[in-house]
C-alpha positions as CSV (number, residue, x, y, z in Angstrom):
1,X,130.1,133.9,118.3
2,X,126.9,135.9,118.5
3,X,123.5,134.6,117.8
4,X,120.8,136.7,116.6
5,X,117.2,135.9,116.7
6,X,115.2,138.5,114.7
7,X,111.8,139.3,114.7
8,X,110.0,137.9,111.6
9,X,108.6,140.6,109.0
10,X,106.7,138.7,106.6
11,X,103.1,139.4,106.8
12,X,101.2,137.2,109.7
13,X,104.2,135.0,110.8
14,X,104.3,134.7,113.9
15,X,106.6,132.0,114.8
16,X,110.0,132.7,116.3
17,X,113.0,130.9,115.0
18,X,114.5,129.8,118.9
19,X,112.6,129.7,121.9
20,X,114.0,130.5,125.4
21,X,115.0,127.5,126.2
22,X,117.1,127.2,123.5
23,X,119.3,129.5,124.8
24,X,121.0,128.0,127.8
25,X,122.4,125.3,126.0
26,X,124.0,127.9,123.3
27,X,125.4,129.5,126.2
28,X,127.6,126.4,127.4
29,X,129.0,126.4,123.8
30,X,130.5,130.1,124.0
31,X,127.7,131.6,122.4
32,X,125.9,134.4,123.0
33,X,122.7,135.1,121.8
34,X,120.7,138.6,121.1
35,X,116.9,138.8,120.1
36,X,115.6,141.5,118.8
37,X,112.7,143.0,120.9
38,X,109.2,141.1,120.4
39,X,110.3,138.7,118.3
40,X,108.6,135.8,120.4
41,X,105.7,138.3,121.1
42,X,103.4,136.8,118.7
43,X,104.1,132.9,119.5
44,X,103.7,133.9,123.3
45,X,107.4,134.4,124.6
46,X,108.4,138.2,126.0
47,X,111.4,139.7,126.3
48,X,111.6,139.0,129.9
49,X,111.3,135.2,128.8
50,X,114.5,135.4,126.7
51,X,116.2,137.9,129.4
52,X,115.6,135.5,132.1
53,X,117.3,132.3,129.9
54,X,120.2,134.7,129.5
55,X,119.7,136.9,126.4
56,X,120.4,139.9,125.3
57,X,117.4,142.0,124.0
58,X,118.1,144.4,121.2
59,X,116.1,147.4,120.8
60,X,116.1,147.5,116.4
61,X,116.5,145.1,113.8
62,X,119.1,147.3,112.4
63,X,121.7,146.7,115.2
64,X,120.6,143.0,115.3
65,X,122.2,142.5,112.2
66,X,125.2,144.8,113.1
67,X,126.1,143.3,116.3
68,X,125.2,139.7,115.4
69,X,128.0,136.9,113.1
70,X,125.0,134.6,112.4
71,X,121.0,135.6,112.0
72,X,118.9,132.1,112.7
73,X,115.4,133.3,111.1
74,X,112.1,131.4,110.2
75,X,111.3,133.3,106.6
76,X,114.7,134.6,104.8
77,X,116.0,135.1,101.3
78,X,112.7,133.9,99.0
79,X,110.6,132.8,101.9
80,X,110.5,136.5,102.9
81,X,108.8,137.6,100.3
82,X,109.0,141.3,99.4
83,X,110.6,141.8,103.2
84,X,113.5,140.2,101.4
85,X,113.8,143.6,99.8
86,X,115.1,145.6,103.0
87,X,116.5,142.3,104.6
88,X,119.0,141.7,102.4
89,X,120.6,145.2,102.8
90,X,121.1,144.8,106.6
91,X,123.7,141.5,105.5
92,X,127.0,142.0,105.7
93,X,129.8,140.5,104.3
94,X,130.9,137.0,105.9
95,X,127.7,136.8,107.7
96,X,126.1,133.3,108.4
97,X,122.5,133.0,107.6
98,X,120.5,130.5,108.5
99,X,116.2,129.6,107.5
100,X,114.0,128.8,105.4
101,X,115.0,130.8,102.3
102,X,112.5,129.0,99.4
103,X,115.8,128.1,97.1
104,X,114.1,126.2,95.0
105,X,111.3,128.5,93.8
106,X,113.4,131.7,94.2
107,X,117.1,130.8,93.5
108,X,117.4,134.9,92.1
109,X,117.0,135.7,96.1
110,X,119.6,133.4,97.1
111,X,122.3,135.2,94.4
112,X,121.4,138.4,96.1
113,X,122.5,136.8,99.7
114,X,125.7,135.7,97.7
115,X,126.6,139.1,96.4
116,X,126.5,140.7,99.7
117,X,129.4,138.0,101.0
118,X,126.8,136.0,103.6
119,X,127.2,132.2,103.9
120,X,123.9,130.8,103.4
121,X,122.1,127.6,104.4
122,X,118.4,126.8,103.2
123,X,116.9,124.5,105.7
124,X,114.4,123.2,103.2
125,X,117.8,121.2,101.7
126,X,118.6,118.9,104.7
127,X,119.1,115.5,103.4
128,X,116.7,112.9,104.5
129,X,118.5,110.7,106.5
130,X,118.6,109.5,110.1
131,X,121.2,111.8,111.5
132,X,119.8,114.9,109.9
133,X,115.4,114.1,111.4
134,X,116.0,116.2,114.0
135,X,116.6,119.4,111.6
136,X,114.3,118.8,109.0
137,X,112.5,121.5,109.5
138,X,110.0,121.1,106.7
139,X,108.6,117.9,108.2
140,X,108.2,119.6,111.7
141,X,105.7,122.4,110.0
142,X,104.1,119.4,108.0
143,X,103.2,117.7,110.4
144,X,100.9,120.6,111.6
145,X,99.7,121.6,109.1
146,X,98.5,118.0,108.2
147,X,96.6,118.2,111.8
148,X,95.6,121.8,111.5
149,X,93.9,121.6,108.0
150,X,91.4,119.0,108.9
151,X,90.5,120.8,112.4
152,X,89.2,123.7,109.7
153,X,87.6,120.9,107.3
154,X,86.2,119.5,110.6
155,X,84.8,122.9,112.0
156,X,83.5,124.2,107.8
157,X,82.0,120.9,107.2
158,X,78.3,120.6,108.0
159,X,78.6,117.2,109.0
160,X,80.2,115.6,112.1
161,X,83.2,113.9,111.4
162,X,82.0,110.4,113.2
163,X,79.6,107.5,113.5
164,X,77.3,108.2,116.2
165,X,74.1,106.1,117.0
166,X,71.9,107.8,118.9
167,X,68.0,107.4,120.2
168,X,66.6,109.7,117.3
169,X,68.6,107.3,114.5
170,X,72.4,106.5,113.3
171,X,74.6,109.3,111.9
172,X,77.1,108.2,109.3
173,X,80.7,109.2,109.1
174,X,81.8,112.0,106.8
175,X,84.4,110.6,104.6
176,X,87.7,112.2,104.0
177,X,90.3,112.1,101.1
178,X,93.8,113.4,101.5
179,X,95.6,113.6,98.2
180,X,99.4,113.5,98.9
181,X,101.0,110.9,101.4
182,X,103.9,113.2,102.9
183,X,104.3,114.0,106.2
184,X,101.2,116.7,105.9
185,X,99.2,113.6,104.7
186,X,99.9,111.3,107.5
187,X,98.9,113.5,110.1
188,X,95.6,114.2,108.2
189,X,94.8,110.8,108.0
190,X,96.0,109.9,111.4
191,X,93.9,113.0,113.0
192,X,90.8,112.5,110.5
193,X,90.7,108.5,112.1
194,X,90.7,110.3,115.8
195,X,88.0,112.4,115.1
196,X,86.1,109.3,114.0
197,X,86.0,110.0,110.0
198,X,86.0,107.1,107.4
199,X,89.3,108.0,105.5
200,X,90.6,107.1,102.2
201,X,93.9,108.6,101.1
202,X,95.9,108.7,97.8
203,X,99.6,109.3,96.6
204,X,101.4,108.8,93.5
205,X,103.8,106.7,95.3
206,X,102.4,103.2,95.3
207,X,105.0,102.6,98.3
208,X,103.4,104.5,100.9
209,X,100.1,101.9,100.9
210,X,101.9,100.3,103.9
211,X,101.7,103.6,105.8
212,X,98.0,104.2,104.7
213,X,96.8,101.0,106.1
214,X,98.5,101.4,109.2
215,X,96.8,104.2,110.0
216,X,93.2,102.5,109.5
217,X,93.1,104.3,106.4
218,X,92.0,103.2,102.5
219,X,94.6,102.9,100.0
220,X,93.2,104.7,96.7
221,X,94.8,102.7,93.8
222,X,94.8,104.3,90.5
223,X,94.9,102.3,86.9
224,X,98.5,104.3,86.4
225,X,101.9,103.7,85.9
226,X,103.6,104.7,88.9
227,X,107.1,103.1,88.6
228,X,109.4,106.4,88.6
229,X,107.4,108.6,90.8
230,X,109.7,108.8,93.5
231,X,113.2,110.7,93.7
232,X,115.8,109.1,95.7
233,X,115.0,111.8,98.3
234,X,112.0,110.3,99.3
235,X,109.9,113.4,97.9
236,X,107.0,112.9,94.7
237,X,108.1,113.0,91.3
238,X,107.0,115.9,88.6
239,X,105.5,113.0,86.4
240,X,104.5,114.4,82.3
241,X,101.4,115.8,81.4
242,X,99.5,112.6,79.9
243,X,99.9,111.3,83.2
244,X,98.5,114.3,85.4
245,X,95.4,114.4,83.0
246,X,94.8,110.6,83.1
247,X,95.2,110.8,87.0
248,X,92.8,113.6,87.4
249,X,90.3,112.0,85.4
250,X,90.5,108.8,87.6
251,X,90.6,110.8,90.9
252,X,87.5,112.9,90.1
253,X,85.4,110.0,90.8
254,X,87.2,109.7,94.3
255,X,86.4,113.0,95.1
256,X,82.8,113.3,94.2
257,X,81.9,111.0,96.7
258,X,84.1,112.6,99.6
259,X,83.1,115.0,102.4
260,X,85.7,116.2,102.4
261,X,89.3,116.8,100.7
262,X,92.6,117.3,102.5
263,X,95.0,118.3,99.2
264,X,99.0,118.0,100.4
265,X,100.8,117.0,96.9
266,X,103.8,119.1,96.4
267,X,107.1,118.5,94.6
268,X,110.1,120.5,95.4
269,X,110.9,124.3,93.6
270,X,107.9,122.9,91.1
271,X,104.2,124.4,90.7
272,X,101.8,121.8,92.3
273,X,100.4,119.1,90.2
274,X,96.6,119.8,89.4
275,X,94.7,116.7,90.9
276,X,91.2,118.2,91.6
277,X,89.9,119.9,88.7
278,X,86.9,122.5,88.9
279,X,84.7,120.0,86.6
280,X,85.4,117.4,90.0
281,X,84.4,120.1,92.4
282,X,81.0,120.3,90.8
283,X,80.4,116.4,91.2
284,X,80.5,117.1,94.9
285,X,78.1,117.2,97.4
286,X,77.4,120.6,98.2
287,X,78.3,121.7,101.3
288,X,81.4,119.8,101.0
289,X,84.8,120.9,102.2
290,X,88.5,120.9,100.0
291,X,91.4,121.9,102.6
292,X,94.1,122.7,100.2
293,X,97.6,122.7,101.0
294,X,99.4,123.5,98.3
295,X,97.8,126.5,97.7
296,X,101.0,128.6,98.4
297,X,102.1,126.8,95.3
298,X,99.5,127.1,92.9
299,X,97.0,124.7,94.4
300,X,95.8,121.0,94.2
301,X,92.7,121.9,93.3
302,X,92.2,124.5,90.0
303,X,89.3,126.7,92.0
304,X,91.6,127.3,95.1
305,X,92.1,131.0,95.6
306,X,95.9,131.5,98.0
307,X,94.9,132.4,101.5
308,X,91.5,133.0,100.9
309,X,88.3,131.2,101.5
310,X,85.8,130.7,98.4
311,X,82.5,128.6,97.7
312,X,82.4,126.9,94.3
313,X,79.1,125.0,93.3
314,X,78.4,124.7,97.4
315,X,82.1,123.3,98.2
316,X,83.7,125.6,100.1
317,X,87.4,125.9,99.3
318,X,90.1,126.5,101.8
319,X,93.1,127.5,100.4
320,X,95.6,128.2,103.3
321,X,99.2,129.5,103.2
322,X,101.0,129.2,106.8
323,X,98.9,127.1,109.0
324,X,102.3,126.8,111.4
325,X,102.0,130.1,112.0
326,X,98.1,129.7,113.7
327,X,99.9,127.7,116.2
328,X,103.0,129.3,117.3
329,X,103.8,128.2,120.1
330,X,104.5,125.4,119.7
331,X,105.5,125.5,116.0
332,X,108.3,127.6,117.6
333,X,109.4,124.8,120.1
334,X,109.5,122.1,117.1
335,X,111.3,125.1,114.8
336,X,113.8,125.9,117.6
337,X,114.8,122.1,118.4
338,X,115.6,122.0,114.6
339,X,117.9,125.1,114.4
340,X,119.6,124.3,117.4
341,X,119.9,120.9,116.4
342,X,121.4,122.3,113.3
343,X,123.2,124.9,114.5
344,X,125.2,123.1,117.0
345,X,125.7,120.1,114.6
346,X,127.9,123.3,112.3
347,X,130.0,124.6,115.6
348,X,131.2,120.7,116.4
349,X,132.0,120.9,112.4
350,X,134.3,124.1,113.6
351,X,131.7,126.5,111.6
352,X,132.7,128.9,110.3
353,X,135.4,127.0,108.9
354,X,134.1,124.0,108.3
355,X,134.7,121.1,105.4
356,X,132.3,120.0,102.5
357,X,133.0,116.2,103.1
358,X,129.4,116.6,106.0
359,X,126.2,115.7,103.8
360,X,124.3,118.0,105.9
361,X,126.5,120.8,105.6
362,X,127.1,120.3,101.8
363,X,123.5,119.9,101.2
364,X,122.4,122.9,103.1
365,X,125.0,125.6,102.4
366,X,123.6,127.5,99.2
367,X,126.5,130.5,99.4
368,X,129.5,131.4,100.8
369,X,132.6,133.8,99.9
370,X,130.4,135.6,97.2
371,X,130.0,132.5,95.1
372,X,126.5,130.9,95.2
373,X,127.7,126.8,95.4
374,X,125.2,124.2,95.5
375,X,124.4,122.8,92.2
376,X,121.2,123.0,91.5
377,X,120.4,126.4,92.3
378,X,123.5,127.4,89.7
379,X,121.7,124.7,87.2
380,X,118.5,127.6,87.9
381,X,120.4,130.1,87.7
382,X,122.0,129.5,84.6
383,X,126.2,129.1,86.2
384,X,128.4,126.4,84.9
385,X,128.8,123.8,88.0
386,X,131.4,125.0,90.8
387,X,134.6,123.2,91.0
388,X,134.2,122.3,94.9
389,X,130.9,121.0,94.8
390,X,130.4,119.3,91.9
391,X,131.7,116.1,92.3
392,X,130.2,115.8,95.6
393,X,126.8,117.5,96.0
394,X,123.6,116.8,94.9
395,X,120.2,117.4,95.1
């Protein structure tokens, strides 16, 4: 089999979906592996890099795709945005793709990648249990991007982030919110504590608090009724309207006497629940700081402007869509582990053969033969359930 490792054309990505290293131990399974020239330019790893490991480098992305039986990408299908456009024309039929493909929000790209024959997998879908950690590719980029948005609240606040006591008088600690105890939120609080912050965080999932405190952090507790806020996947709940207002209400009070705000409340192919409305921007202090996460999906906060940088009443709001991508170097290493990870675990299955009694490959695999088969994203697309997978798939 033939790997191929393209270089990313979605506007300012600059992670690469394997890193050298990866390639030596695709090489003891019988695989090749081509990469498209400069695809690691951009998260520091040249041609030479990937050469050296045992690579082949391919001049175009045009005889990538040709020469290649599987593409392992960062961005494909929806994730790719309008690049999607000239992607999809270079698949052929009984291609495997594999990356991040945004099935949820964009199920209509997904189709397209069934029409042309490809088998499809969506790394967003891999189940969250043990065996499948070392895949899950959305907690990998979390994680960072937790870290890397309060490094900008830290560097746009006015303030330093700790207690110091010093000859000329005592500086108090900025205090922090994060909205939205995922993976994202834990590494805010956990890097907002090292830089010496007083942190308070809040989530709709009242079974988290454990996690908070652990991390020297303040538990936010809300007057609400949170007892079905939680899917079985471990991911938040899209909770009705009366709730959301109620919530926002409450949380305004929270935020007007914050620093700063670290926003990370998402839910799954859904538009971000409003938490910070424009009325509780204007109850803060000015010069204060909203980091908002979820801006590629609407936003957290209703003054957040997608991948732009804007000043509201004095609070600056950041609203950031990639932060992985600032880092790519080693957002690579952590993507890479999880393809190969995954990749590997679907050649010991006998890929591309392989049977629909594996979670991981069930849950992941969004085409194949022209057919689009996991469930859900025929629920969005408006197709009767598939015989194979409905009685043992599920989202």
């Amino acid at each position: 089999m033939k790997v191929g490792i393209p270089k990313e054309s979605f506007s300012g990505e600059r992670r690469v979906s394997l890193v050298p290293s990866a390639v030596a131990p695709l090489k003891k399974l019988g695989v090749d592996v081509l990469v498209e020239t400069g695809a690691g330019d951009a998260a520091g790893y040249c041609d030479q890099d990937y050469s050296s490991a045992g690579a082949a480098i391919v001049p175009t992305a045009h005889a990538l795709f040709q020469e290649s039986d599987c593409i392992i990408a960062v961005r494909t299908c929806g994730a790719c945005g309008e690049c999607w456009s000239t992607e999809v024309n270079r698949l052929r039929h009984g291609q495997i793709l594999i990356g991040s493909c945004d099935p949820l929000s964009n199920p209509q790209a997904c189709a397209e990648a069934a029409k042309r024959g490809v088998t499809l997998f969506a790394l967003e879908l891999v189940p969250r249990i043990t065996r499948a950690q070392s895949m899950d590719v959305l907690s990998s980029m979390a994680n960072i991007a937790g870290y890397r948005a309060v490094l900008l609240a830290a560097t746009t606040l006015p303030k330093i982030f700790p207690m110091m006591t010093t000859a000329a008088g005592t500086i108090t600690p900025a205090k922090v919110l994060v909205l939205g105890v995922g993976v994202a939120g834990l590494q805010a609080i956990a890097t907002a504590k090292r830089l010496g912050a007083q942190v308070s965080a809040y989530d709709v999932r009242p079974a988290v608090k454990e996690q908070v405190q652990s991390l020297g952090a303040k538990f936010v507790e809300l007057a609400l009724d949170t007892g079905s806020s939680e899917t079985s996947g471990g991911y938040a709940k899209a909770m009705g309207e009366e709730f959301y207002a109620k919530q926002r209400e409450l949380l305004g009070r929270v935020v007007a006497d914050s620093d700063v705000v670290v926003s990370t409340a998402v839910i799954p192919g859904r538009k971000a629940p409003l938490l910070v409305t424009r009325d509780a921007v204007s109850k803060m202090r000015p010069g204060s700081v909203i980091v908002d996460l979820a801006a590629e999906r609407g936003g957290n906060c209703e003054a957040t402007i997608p991948g732009q940088t804007t000043i509201v009443d004095g609070v600056t709001i950041l609203g950031p869509t990639n932060l992985p991508s600032e880092v790519p170097f080693h957002t690579s290493q952590l993507l890479s582990r999880n393809n190969l990870t995954f990749f590997t675990h679907l050649l010991t299955l006998g890929l591309p053969e392989v049977s629909l009694d594996d979670e991981i490959f069930r849950e992941t695999l969004v085409c194949r033969g022209g057919d689009v088969l996991h469930p859900k994203l025929r629920e969005l697309l408006g197709l009767a359930p598939h015989n194979a997978l409905a009685s043992t798939q599920s989202v």
